[in-house]
N, C-alpha and C positions, 0 to 999 in steps of 0.2 A: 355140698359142703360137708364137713366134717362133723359131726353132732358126738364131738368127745361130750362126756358126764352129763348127759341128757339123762331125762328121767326115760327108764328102760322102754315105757310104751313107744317113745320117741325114736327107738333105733329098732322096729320091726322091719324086715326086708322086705315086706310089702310097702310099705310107704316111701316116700320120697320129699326133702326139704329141699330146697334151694331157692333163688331169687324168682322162678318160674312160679313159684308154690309150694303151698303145704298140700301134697296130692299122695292119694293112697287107694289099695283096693277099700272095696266095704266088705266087709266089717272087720276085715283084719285090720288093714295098715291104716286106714281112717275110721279109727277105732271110736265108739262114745265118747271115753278119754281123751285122743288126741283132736277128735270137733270139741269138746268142752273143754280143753286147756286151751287151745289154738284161739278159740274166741274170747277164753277173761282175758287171755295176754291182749290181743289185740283188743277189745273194749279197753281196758286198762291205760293202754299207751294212746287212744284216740283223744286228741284235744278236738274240742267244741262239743257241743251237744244236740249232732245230726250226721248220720252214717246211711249213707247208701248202700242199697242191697240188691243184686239183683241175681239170673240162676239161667243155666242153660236147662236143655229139654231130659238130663238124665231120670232114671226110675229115683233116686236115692236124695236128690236135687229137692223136692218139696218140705220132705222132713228135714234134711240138714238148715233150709232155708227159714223153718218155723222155729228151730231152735235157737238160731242166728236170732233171729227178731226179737225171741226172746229172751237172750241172754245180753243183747243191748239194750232194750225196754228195761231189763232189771237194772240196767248200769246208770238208767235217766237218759238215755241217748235217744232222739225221736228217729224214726224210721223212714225213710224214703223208699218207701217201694214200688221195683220195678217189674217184678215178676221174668217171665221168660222173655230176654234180652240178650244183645251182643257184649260180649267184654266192654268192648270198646265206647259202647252207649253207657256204662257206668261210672266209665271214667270220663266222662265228658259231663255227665250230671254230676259226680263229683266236684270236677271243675266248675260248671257254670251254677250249679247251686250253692257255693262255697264251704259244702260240708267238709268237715273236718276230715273222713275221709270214706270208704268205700270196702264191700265186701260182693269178688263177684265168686260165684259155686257153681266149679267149670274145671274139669280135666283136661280142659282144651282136647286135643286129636287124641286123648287117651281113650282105650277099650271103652264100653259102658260100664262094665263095673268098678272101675275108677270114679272116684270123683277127688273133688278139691278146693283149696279157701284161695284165693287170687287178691291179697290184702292192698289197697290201695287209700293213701296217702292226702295231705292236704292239695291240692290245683288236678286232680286227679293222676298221678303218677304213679309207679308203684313202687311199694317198698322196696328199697336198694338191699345189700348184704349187711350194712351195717342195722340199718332199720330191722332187717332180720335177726340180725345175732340179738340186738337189745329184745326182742320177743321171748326168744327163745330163756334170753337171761333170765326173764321174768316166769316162766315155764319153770325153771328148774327152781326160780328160789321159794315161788307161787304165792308171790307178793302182788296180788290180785286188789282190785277198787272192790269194797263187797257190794253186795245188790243193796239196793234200795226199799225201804220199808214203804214209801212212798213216792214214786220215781218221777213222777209227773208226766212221763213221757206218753209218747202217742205214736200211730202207724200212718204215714202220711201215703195218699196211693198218686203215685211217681208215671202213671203213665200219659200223663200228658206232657211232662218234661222231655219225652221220647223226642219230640218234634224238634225240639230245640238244637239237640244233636243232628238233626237232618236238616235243621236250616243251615249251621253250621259249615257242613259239608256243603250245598248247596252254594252258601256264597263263595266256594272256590274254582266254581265251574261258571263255563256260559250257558244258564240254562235254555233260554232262546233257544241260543244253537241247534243244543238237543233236542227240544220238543221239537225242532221243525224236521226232524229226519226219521222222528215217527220209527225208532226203533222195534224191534222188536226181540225182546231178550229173554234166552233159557237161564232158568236160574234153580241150581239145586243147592238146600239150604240140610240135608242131611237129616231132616226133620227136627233142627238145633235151636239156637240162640238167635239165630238171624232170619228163622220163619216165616217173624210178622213185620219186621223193619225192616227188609229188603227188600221185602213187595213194595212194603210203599214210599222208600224211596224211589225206587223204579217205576212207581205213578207218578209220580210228584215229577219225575223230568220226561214226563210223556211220553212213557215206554209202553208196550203192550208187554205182558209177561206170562212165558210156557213156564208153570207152575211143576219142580218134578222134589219131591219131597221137601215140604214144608209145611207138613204137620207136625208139630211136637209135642206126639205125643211118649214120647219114651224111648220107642227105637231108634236104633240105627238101621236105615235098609241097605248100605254098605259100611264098608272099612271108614272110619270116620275122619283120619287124616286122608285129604286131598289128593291122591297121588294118581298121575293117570292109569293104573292098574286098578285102582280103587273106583273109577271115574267109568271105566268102560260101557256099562250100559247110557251112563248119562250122554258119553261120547255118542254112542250107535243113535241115541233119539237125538239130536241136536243133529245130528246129518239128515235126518228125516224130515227134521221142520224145517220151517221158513225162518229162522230165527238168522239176524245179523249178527249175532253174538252170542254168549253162554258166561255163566259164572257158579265156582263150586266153591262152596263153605266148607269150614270144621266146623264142629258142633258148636261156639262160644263164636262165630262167629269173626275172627280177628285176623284169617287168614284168608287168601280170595286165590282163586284157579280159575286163568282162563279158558274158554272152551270154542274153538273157532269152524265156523259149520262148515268146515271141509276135511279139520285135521283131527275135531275132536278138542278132550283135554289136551293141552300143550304143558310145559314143562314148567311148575311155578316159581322159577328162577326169571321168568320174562313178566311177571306181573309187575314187580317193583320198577324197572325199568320202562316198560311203556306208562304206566304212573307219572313217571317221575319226567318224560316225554309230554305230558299233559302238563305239567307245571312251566316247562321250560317254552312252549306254545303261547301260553295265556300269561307270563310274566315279564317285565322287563328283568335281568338276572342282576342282581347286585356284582359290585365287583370284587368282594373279597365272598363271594357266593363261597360252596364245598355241600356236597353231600356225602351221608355215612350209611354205611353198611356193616356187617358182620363178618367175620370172618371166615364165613362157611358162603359164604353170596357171591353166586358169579363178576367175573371179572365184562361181562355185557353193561356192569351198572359204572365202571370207568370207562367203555367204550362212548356211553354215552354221556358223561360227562365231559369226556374229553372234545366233542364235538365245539361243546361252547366255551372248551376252558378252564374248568375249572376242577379242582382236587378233590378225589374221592379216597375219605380216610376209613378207617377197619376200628372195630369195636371188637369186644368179647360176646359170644353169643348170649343171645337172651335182651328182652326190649328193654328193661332198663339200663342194659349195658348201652346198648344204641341209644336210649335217650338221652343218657349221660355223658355218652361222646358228641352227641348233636348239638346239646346245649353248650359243652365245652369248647367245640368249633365254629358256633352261632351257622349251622348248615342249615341249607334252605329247605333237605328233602334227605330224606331218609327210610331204612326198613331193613327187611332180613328177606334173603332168598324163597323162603318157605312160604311167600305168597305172602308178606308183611311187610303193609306201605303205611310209614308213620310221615304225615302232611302235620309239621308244629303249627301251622296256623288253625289247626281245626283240636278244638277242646281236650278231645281223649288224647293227642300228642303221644300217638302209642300205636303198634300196628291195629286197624282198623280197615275194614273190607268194603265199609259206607265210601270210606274215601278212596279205595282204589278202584270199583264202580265207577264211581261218577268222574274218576280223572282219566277212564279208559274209556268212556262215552266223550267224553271231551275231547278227546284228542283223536277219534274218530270224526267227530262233526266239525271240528275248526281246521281238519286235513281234509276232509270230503271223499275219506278215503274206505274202502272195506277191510273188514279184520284182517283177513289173507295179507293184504296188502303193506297193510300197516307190521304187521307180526312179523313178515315177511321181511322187511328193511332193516331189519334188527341180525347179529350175527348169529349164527347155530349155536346153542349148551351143548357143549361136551361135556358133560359131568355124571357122577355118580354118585351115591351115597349108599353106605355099609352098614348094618348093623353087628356088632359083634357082640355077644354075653361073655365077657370076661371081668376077671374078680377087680375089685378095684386097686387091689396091692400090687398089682400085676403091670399097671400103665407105664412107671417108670423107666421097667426096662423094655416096656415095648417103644419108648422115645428113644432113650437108647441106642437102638438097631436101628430106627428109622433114622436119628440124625447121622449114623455112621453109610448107611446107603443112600443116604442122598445128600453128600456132603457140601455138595458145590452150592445147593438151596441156601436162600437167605431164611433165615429162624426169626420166627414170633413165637415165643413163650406163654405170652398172655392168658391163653386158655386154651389148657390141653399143647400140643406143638402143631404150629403151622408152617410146612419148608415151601418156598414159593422161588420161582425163577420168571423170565418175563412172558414165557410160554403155558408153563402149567403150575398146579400146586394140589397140595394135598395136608390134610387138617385132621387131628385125631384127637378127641376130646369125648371123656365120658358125658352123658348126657344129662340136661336137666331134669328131664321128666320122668325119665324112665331109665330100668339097671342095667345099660348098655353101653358100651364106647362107641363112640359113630365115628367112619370112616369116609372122607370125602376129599373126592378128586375132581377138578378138572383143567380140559387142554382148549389150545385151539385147533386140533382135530380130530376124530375119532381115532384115527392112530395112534398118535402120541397119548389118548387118553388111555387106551390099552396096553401099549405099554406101562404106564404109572404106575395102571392099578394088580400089571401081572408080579411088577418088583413090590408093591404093598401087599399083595396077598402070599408071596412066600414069606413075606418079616412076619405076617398074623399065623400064618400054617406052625412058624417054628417058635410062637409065641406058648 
């Protein structure tokens, strides 16, 4: 978003604002100043007197975390802590402890030297754009609450509420089922957020578990976004083992990649959809049912909706965009391609990896089927995704040229331009998190997808 008459620390090129986050390098772009304004504004604007906190596994992660603590303490706000946690386990203690609202400090899939504040709201949700702009108002005019001479507050330690979110999850599966099939599951947690709470979910539903980075201690031992390039070695072990299944995290934990012991990582545009195959398994379907997706999420999560019927509609990228089209269509299931399955029946109401685990054991054990198999009955991804470094003043007329080459396409505006026909489509939107326009295609063949993307990359060559 736009940060016109921001206070100057606010518009360094290293940092990044948007409904994603206030996310920056250290110590440039997530500068003292911008952790110390970013938190009186958001202290500031917190009703109730209890904030959730919790922190993925980066180096920068403990200190921005203590200062958090204590620039709430100073506000009289008591602390809920969670320590090293998934996003999605914050917003769910959020929700189910009815604090007023939630701070989780997580770059998501960004480098390590990124980090960031993930501001989250009353029922656990996260700040919308207007939630945001009113922040930032208070940023610039730095109409702050001041500390307290006396604050009363205290640090409550939050890790026993961890379970709560994993019963949660729990009661949307048959767990019987699972324990009786005695899995056996690779799980690479990136050495993140999801380290200690994914093992034990995966005990809890009577899994055995091949442990491959899930210590967090500060590194990354790969690329921290999921991507099956990024995934490769994790791939090579999971052929090795005996595992019936595999699963790969971001660091904050909110994103999930399947890993199947014969193919390896598979492509995280199939997570949301066998998901969301576990719900339609284990539920009678409403009749004015719908699930939402994003507008960058393959067209496999209308295949499978259309089996039982019902309408799959498109959001703006970014999970409060999909939560706010979710709620707005009262849909039963929802998520974003990127390996982000949001189940509204479970607390965090928000992509979370707890829940798409145990909804892709579940629909392994009530089919009696193997991964292969199950993966397998789903159509191929043909898709792509682009990154390009170009200026931001620059997108306009690269839509432009895109809607004059591909005229026949039907247009979505909504974020960035998406031209779509009943075959293929292709989406151009700079990003949230990072200073990039992302480029994304796909078809129903590898042909036609090659084609797309050879007419989209001469409009980018003559951009």
């Amino acid at each position: 978003m736009a940060l016109n008459h921001q206070k100057p620390v606010f518009q360094h090129p290293d940092l990044m604002v948007s409904v994603s986050g206030i996310r920056g390098i250290i110590p440039t772009g997530l500068s003292p100043d911008v952790i110390f304004h970013s938190l009186m504004a958001f202290g500031s604007r917190l009703k109730g007197n209890t904030v959730v906190i919790g922190r993925d596994s980066r180096p920068s992660g403990a200190y921005i975390e203590n200062i958090a603590i204590g620039i709430m303490l100073a506000m009289g706000k008591n602390v809920i802590r969670l320590g090293i946690v998934p996003t999605p386990t914050v917003k769910a203690v959020v929700a189910q402890s009815g604090a007023g609202g939630g701070i989780m400090i997580s770059a998501s899939h960004n480098p390590v030297i990124w980090n960031a504040f993930k501001f989250i709201g009353p029922g656990g949700f996260f700040t919308n754009a207007q939630d945001l702009e009113g922040l930032l108002d208070l940023v610039r005019k730095e109409d702050y609450k001041p500390f307290q001479f006396k604050p009363n507050a205290e640090v409550i330690d939050g890790t026993d509420r961890i379970q709560a979110h994993i019963d949660s999850v729990l009661a949307r599966v048959n767990v019987s089922a699972i324990k009786r099939k005695k899995f056996t599951v690779f799980l690479d947690a990136v050495n993140g957020g999801g380290s200690f709470v994914l093992p034990e979910l995966l005990s809890r539903l009577g899994c055995k578990v091949i442990l491959q980075h899930c210590t967090p201690d500060g590194t990354f031992p790969r690329p921290p976004e999921p991507t099956p390039d990024a995934l490769k070695q994790s791939s090579r072990l999971i052929k090795k083992s005996k595992a019936n299944i595999g699963f790969a995290l971001d660091p904050d934990a909110d994103r999930l990649v399947v890993l199947s012991p014969k193919k390896g990582a598979i492509s995280e545009e199939l997570t949301l959809p066998l998901s969301f195959m576990s719900y339609l398994i284990s539920n009678s379907v409403p009749k004015k049912a719908s699930i939402t997706v994003n507008l960058s999420t393959s067209f496999v999560n209308d295949w499978v909706a259309d089996t039982v019927g019902i309408p799959t509609y498109r959001s703006k990228v970014g999970e409060a965009n999909v939560v706010a089209e979710m709620i707005h269509r009262k849909s039963v299931f929802g998520g974003e391609g990127n390996g982000g399955v949001i189940d509204p029946a479970i607390p965090s109401f928000g992509r979370d990896s707890l829940s798409g685990v145990a909804h892709i054991l579940n629909l392994l054990a009530l089919k009696g089927e193997d991964a292969e198999t199950v993966i397998g009955s789903l159509p191929a991804v043909h898709m792509r995704k682009i990154a390009y470094k170009i200026a931001g003043q620059k997108t306009e007329q690269i839509y432009s040229k895109f809607r004059s080459a591909f005229s026949e396409y039907k247009e979505d505006s909504r974020d960035g331009l998406r031209l779509a026909n009943q075959d293929s489509w292709i989406h151009i939107r700079p990003s949230n998190t990072e200073p990039i326009l992302r480029l994304i295609g796909e078809a129903r063949t590898k042909k036609d997808l090659e084609s797309l993307l050879n007419k989209a990359g001469k409009i980018m060559e003559n951009s």
